[in-house]
C-alpha positions in Angstrom: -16.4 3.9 -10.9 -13.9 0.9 -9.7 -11.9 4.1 -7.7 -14.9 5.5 -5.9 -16.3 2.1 -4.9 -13.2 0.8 -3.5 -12.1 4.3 -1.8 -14.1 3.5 1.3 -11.9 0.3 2.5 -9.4 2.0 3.7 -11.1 5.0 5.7 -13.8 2.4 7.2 -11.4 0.1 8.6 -8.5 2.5 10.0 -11.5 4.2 11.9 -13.4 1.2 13.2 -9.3 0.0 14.2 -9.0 2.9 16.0 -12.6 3.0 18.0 -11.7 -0.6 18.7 -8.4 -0.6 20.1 -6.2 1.2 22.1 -2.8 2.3 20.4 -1.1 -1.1 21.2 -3.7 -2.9 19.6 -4.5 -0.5 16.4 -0.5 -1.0 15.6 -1.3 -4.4 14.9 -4.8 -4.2 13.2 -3.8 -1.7 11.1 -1.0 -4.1 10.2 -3.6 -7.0 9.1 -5.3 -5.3 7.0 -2.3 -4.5 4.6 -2.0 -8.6 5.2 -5.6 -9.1 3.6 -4.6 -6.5 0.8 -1.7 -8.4 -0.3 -3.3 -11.9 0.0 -5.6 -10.1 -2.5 -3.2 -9.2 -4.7 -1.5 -12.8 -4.6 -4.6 -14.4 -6.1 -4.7 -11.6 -8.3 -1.9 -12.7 -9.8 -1.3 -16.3 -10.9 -4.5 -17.8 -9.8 -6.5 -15.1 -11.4 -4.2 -15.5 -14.6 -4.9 -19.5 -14.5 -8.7 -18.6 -14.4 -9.3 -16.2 -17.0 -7.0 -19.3 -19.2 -9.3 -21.2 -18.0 -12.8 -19.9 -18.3 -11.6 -15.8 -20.0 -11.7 -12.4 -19.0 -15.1 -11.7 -18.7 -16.7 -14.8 -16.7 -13.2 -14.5 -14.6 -14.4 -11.2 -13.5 -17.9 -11.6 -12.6 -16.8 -14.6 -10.6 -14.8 -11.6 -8.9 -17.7 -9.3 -8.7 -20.1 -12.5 -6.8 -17.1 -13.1 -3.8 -16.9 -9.1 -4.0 -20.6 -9.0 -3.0 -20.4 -11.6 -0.9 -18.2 -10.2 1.2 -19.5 -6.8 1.7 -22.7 -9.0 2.5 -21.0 -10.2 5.4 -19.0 -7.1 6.4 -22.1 -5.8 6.9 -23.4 -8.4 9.3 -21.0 -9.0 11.3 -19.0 -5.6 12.1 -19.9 -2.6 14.0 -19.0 1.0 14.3 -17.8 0.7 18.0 -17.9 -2.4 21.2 -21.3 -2.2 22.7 -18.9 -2.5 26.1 -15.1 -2.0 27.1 -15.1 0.5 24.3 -11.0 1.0 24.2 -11.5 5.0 23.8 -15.0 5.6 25.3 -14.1 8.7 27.2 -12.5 10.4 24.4 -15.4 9.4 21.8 -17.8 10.7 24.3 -15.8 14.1 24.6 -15.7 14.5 21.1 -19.1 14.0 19.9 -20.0 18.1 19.5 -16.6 18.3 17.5 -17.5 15.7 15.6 -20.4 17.3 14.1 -18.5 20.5 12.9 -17.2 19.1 9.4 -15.4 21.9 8.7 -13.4 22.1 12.0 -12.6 18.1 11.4 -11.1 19.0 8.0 -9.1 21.8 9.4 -7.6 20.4 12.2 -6.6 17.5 9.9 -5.1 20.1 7.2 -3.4 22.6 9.4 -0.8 19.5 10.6 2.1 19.3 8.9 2.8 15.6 9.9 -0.1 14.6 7.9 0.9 15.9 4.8 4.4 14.5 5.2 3.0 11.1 5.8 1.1 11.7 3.0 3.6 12.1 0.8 5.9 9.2 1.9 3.1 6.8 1.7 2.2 7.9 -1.5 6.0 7.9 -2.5 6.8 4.0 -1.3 3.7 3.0 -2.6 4.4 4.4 -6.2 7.2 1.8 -6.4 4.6 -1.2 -5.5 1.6 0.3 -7.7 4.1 0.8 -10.9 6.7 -2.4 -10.9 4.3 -3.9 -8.7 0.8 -3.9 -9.9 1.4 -2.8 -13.5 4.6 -2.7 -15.4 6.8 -5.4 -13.5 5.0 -8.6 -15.0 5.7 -7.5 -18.8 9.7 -6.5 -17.3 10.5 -9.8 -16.0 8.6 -11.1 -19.4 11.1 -9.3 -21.2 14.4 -10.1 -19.1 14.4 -13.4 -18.1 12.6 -14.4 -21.1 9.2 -15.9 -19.3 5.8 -16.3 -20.0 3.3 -13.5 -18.3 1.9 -16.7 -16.1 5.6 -17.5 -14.8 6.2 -13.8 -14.8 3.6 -13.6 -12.5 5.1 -15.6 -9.5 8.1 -13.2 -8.8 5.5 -10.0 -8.7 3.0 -12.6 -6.0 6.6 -12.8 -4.0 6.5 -9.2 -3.6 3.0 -9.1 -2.6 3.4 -12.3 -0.1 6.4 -10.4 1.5 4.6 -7.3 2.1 1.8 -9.8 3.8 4.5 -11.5 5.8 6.2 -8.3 6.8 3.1 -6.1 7.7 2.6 -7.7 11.4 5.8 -8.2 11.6 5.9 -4.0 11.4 2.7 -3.8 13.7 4.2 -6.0 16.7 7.9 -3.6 16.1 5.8 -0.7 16.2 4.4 -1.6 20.0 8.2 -1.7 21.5 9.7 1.0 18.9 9.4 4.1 17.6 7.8 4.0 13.9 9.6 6.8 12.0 12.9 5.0 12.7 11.7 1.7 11.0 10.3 3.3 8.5 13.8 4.9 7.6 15.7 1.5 8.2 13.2 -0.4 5.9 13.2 2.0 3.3 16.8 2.1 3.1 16.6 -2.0 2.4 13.5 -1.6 0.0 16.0 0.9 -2.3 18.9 -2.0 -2.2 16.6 -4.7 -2.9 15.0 -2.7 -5.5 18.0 -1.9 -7.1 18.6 -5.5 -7.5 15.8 -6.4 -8.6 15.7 -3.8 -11.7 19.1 -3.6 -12.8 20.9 -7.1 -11.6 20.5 -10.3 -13.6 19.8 -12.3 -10.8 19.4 -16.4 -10.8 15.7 -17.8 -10.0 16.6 -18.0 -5.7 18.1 -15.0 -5.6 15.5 -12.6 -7.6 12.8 -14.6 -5.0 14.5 -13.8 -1.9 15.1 -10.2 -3.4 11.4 -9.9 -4.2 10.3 -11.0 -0.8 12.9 -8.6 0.9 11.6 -5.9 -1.1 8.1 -6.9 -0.1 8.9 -7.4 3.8 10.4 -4.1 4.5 8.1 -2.2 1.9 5.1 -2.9 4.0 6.7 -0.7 6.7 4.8 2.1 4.8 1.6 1.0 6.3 3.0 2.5 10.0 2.4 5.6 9.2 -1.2 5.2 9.6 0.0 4.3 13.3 1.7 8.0 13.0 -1.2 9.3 12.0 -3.1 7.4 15.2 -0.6 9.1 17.5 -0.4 12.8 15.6 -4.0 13.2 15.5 -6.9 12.9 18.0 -9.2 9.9 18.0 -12.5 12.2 16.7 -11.4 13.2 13.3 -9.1 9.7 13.0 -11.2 9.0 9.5 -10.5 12.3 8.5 -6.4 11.8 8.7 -6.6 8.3 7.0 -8.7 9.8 4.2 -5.7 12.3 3.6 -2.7 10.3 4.6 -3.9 7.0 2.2 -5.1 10.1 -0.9 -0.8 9.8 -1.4 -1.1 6.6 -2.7 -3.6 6.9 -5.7 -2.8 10.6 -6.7 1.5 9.3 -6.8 0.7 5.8 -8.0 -1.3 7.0 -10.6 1.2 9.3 -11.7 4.1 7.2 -11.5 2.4 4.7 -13.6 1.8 7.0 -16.6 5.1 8.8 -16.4 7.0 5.0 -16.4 4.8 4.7 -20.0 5.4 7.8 -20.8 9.1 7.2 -21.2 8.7 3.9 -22.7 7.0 5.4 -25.9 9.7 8.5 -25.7 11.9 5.8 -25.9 10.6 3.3 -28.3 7.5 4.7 -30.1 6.8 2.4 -32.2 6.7 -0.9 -29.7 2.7 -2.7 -29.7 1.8 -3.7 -26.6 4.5 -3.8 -23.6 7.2 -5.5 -25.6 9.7 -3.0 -24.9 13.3 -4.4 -24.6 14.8 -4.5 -21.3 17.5 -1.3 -21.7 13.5 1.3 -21.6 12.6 -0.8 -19.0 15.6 0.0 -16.7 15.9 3.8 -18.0 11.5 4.4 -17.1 12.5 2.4 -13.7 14.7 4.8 -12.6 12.1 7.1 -11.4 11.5 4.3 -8.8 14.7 4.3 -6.8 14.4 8.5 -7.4 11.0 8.1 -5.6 12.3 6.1 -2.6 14.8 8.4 -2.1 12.4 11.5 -1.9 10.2 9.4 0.4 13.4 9.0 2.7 13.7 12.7 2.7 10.4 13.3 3.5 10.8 11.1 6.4 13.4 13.3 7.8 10.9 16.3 8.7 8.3 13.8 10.4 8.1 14.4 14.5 6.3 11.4 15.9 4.7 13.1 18.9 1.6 12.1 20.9 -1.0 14.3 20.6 
């Protein structure tokens, strides 16, 4: 129920991005909103710990659930499907109002391109390292390694998260001036250093931050390839491609997430809870580095050509 209520942020505001602006502008608004994600995920870290130690679990989360509604309360006031005037692609949303009432033809012109598989897959490949150290298994790791408590813990994985808010306009305003696929590469490249630090270095309290927030910075490069996806597909089935292009991030997230538990219990069955010592940590991890360097592959067979 939580997946198939949030699964419509993404799609809505890549589309309403792309009505709204031209391809300039849609390099940076598609950039914001991985911002807003990732300012999300900071207070889902610390400050969220601090309030369910404050007031527990439960009345944490309906506090949650009242600024969730709140905001979707506002959403709805406030934005629109497309400018009343000036609309950015007017002539090409009026040209492609027939096509955009044949479902099926949307869906296969998004299917038949190869590009948006392969961004799929990269996506859903850099994004596997973010969704398993990141959002799930990298709090109890640094518990275990630097000896912390899962409040403490909690500030290097907001680090990550703040870069990636830092670093996605950063990509946006890059993308305007150069091409996205070799960012993308360069970025990636640094994100598989930095994350090799950050697993299997014992690194001082300055230097794991900077590495965190390096990792963060240049991992939000993954959010151009929804600017890809803007130039590789035609304005009319725009949702459609974002729909298939983000799908690589929950179907390889997901997986990634059990496979790093399944090794910890091949490893060290008998462990309650995540207390597994650091050496199962580092062994499961290395399916993260693996995955960045598939996702650099990938990369390679992406043509980034107007359509």
């Amino acid at each position: 129920m939580m997946g198939l209520g949030v699964a419509f942020a993404t799609v809505s505001y890549m589309k309403a991005a792309a009505t709204w602006f031209d391809e300039k502008g849609f390099s940076v608004a598609s950039s914001l909103l991985l911002t807003a994600a990732m300012a999300g995920a900071v207070v889902g870290q610390a400050p969220l710990s601090a309030l369910f130690n404050s007031v527990g679990w439960q009345e944490g989360l309906y506090y949650c659930a009242i600024i969730g509604v709140v905001f979707a309360i506002v959403y709805w006031l406030i934005v629109r499907d497309d400018p009343e005037e000036g609309h950015a692609n007017l002539a090409e949303e009026q040209a492609a109002q027939n096509e955009q009432k044949n479902i099926l033809k949307m869906v296969k012109k998004v299917i038949s391109s190869r590009n948006n598989w392969l961004l799929m897959a990269y996506s859903g490949l850099i994004f596997t390292t973010i969704d398993a150290f990141g959002g799930l298994w990298g709090n109890s790791f640094f518990v275990q390694k630097y000896a912390l408590t899962t409040t403490q813990a909690s500030y290097f994985i907001s680090c990550i998260f703040i870069g990636m808010g830092i670093g996605a306009p950063i990509m946006g305003k890059l993308s305007v001036k150069i091409r996205c696929v070799p960012i993308m590469f360069c970025c990636t490249l640094i994100g598989f250093v930095s994350l090799l630090a950050i697993l299997y270095l014992h690194l001082n309290v300055t230097f794991l931050v900077i590495a965190c927030l390096v990792y963060g910075i240049v991992t939000s490069s993954f959010m151009l390839v929804f600017v890809v996806g803007r130039k590789v597909n035609p304005l009319w089935v725009m949702a459609t491609a974002v729909a298939l292009i983000n799908t690589g991030e929950p179907i390889f997230g997901g997986t990634f997430e059990g496979l790093v538990g399944m090794i910890l219990d091949h490893l060290q069955p008998d462990v309650l809870g995540a207390n597994y010592s650091v050496s199962s940590y580092e062994v499961a991890f290395s399916i993260l580095p693996a995955s960045i360097i598939l996702a650099l592959l990938t990369l390679c067979f992406v043509r980034e050509r107007k359509c």
